[in-house]
C-alpha positions in Angstrom: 179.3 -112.0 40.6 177.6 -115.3 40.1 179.2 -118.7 40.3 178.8 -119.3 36.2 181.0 -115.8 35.8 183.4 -116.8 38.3 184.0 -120.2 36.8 184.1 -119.1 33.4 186.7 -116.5 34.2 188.9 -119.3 36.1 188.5 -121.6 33.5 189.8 -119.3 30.8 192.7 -117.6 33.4 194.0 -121.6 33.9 194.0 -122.2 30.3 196.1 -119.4 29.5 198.2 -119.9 32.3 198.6 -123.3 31.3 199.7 -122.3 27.6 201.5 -119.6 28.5 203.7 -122.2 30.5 204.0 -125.2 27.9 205.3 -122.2 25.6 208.4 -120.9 28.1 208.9 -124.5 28.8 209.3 -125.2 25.7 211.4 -122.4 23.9 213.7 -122.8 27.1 213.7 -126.6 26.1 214.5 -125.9 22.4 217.6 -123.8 23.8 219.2 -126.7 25.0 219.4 -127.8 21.7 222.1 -125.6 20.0 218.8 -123.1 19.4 217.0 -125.3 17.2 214.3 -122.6 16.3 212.7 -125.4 14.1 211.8 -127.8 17.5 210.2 -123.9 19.1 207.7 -123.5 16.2 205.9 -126.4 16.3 205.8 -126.7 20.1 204.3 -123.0 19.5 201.8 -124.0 17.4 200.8 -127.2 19.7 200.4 -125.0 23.0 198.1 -122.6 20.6 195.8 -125.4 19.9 196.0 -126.7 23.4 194.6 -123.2 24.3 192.2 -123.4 22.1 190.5 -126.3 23.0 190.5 -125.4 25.9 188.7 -122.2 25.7 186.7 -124.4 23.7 185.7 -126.9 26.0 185.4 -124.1 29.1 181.9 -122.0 30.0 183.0 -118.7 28.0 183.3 -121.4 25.1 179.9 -122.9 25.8 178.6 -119.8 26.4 179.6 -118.1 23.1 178.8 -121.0 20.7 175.3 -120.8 22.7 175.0 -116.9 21.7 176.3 -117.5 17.9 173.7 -120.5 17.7 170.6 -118.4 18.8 171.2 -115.4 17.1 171.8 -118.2 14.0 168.2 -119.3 14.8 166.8 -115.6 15.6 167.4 -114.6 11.9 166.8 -117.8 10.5 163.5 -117.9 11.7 163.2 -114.5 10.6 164.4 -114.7 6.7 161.7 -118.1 6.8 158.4 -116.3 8.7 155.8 -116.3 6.3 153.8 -113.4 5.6 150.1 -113.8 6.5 148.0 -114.3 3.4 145.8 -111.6 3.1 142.3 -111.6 1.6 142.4 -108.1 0.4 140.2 -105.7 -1.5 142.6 -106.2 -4.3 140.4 -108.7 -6.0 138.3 -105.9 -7.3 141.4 -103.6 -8.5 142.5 -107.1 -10.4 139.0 -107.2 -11.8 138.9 -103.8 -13.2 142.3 -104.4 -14.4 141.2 -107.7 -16.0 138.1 -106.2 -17.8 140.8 -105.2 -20.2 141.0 -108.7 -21.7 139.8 -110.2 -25.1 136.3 -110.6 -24.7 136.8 -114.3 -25.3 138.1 -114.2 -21.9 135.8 -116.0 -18.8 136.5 -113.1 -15.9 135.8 -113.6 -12.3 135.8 -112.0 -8.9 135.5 -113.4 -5.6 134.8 -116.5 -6.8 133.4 -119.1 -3.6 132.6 -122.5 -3.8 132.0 -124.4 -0.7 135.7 -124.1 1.2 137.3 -123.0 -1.9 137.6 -118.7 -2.1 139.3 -117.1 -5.0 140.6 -113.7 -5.4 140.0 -113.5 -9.3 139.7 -116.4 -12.1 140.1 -115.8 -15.6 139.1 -118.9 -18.2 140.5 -118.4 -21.4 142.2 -119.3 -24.7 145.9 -119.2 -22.7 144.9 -121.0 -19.9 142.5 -121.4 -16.4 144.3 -118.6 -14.0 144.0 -119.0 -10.6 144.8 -115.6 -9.0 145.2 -114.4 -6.0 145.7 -110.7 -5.6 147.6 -109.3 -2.9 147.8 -105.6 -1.7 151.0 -105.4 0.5 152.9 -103.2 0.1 157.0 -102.9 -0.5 159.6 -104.7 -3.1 159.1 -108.3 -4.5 162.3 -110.2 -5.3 163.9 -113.7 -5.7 166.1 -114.8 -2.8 167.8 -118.2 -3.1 164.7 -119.3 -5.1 162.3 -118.4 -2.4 160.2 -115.6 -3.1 160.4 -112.8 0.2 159.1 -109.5 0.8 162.1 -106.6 1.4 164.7 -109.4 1.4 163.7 -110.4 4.6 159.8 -111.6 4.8 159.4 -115.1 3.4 156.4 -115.0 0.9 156.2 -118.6 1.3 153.0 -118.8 2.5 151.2 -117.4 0.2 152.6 -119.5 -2.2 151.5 -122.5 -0.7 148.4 -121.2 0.2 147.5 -120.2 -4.2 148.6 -123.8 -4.8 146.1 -125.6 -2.3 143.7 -123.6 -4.3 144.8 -124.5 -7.6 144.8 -128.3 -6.4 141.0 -127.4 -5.5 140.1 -126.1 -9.3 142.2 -129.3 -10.3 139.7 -131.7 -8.5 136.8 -129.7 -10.5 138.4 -130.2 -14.0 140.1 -133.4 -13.2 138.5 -135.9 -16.1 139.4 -133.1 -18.5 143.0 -133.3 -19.5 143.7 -130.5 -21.8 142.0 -128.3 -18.6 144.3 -129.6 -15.9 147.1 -128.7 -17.9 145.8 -125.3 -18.9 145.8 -124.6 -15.0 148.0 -121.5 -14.1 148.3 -120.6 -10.1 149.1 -116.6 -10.1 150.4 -114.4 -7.7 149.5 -110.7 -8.1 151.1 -108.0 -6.6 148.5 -104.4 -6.9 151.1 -102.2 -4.6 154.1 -103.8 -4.2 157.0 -103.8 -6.6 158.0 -107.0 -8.3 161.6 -107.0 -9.2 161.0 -110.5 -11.2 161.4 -111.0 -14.8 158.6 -111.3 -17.2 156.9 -114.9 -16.7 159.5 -115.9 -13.7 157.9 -118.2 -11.4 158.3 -119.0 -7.7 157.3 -122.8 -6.5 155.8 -123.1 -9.7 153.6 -120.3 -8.9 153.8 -116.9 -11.8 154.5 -114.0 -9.8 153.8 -110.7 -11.4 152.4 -106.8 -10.4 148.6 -105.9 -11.0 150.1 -103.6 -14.4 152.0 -106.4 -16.1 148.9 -109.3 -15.4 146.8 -108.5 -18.7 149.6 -108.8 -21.2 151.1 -111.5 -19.3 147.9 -113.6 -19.7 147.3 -112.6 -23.2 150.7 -113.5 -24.3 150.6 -117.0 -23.5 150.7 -119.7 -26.1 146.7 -120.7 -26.5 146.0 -124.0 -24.9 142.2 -124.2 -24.9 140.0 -124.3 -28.1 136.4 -122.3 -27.4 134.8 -125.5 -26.4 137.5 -126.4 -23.4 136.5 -122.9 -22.0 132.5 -123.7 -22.1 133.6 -127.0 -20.1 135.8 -125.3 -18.1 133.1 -122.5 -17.7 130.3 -125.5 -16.2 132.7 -127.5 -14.4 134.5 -124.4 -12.3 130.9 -122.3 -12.2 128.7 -124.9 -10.6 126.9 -124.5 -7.4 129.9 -121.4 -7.1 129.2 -117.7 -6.0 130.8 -114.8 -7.5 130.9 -110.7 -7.1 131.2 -110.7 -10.7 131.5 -112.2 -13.4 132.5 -111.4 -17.4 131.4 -114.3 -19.7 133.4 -114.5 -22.8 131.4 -114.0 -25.7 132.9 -116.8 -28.4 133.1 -118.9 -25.4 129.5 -118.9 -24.7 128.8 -118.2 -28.5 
């Protein structure tokens, strides 16, 4: 038996001894007094607390608030580990699932540009969609605002990660108003199932599944007239490389 056991054990035997005895001594106190059982109660309730504190203030105390405070931490750090963003072959499973849009649509894949790489970009009457497609696999939901994998993997960062990117396409279309607030970071699911409402966001960041992505972009309010998407087109295209890319015909027209 070590020396921390041993003392832990004597602390906690004195400080029940110790209460144990302020208790007798004090019901046998109280019976002095024509058994005034409403002088016992609170003495009671004092030795109690007196116990308490000092069980509080002993090792087994220390010991236990030590064990609740890391396990605390263990699944803290747990809920809040960020799942590693993944640059998957998705992007060409959004693509295909992309070539479904309005021809007027600008459609992208693998889009590089120095630092900058893209999963899939779409330029378009509803907006400039920054997407990044992720094939993980499991359920997609809303906890406490922040967006986690299984209820127990943060998504955080790819979050943060689509919104550096987005920040990126902002610097290219930056003297263009109507194009910076056209911009739309998207986070799309291709296996996973996204338990989110239609057009529910996370960190300002649409979260949606690889099915729902088409109709979701073609249901958005139009923001861009056909000229905003040519100079959108020039401004996002230049000096970039691409696996593919769909230009939209009135947009180039």
């Amino acid at each position: 038996m070590t020396d921390r056991v041993y003392c832990m054990k004597l602390n906690v035997t004195s400080a029940i001894k110790f209460s144990l005895s302020l208790v007798a001594a004090m019901m046998v106190y109280g019976t002095d007094y024509d058994n005034d059982v409403r002088f016992v109660i609170p003495c009671s309730i004092v030795s109690l607390l007196l116990m308490v504190a000092g069980l509080y203030y002993s090792d087994f105390g220390l010991s236990c608030g030590n064990y609740i405070i890391s396990k605390r931490s263990y699944y803290k750090k747990k809920k809040k580990k960020p799942v590693a963003v993944q640059s998957s072959p998705g992007c060409f499973s959004t693509n295909a699932e992309l070539s479904q849009l309005p021809s007027e649509y600008i459609v992208i894949c693998n889009y590089h540009k120095q630092t900058l790489k893209m999963d899939n970009l779409v330029i378009g009457p509803s907006g400039i969609y920054v997407i990044d497609s992720n094939n993980i696999h499991g359920a997609i939901d809303k906890v406490l605002s922040v967006l986690m994998l299984n209820e127990n993997l943060s998504m955080d960062g790819c979050v943060q990660s689509l919104k550096e990117k987005a920040m990126v396409v902002r610097g290219l279309v930056t003297a263009h108003t109507p194009l910076v607030k056209a911009l739309k970071p998207v986070l799309c699911f291709t296996d996973a199932r996204v338990n989110l409402m239609a057009n529910e966001q996370a960190d300002g960041v649409l979260v949606v599944s690889l099915k729902n992505l088409p109709a979701n972009i073609v249901k958005a309010p139009l923001l861009l007239e056909p000229s905003d998407i040519r100079t959108a087109s020039a401004l996002i295209m230049n000096g970039a490389e691409y696996a593919s890319c769909r230009t939209g015909e009135q947009a180039s027209g």
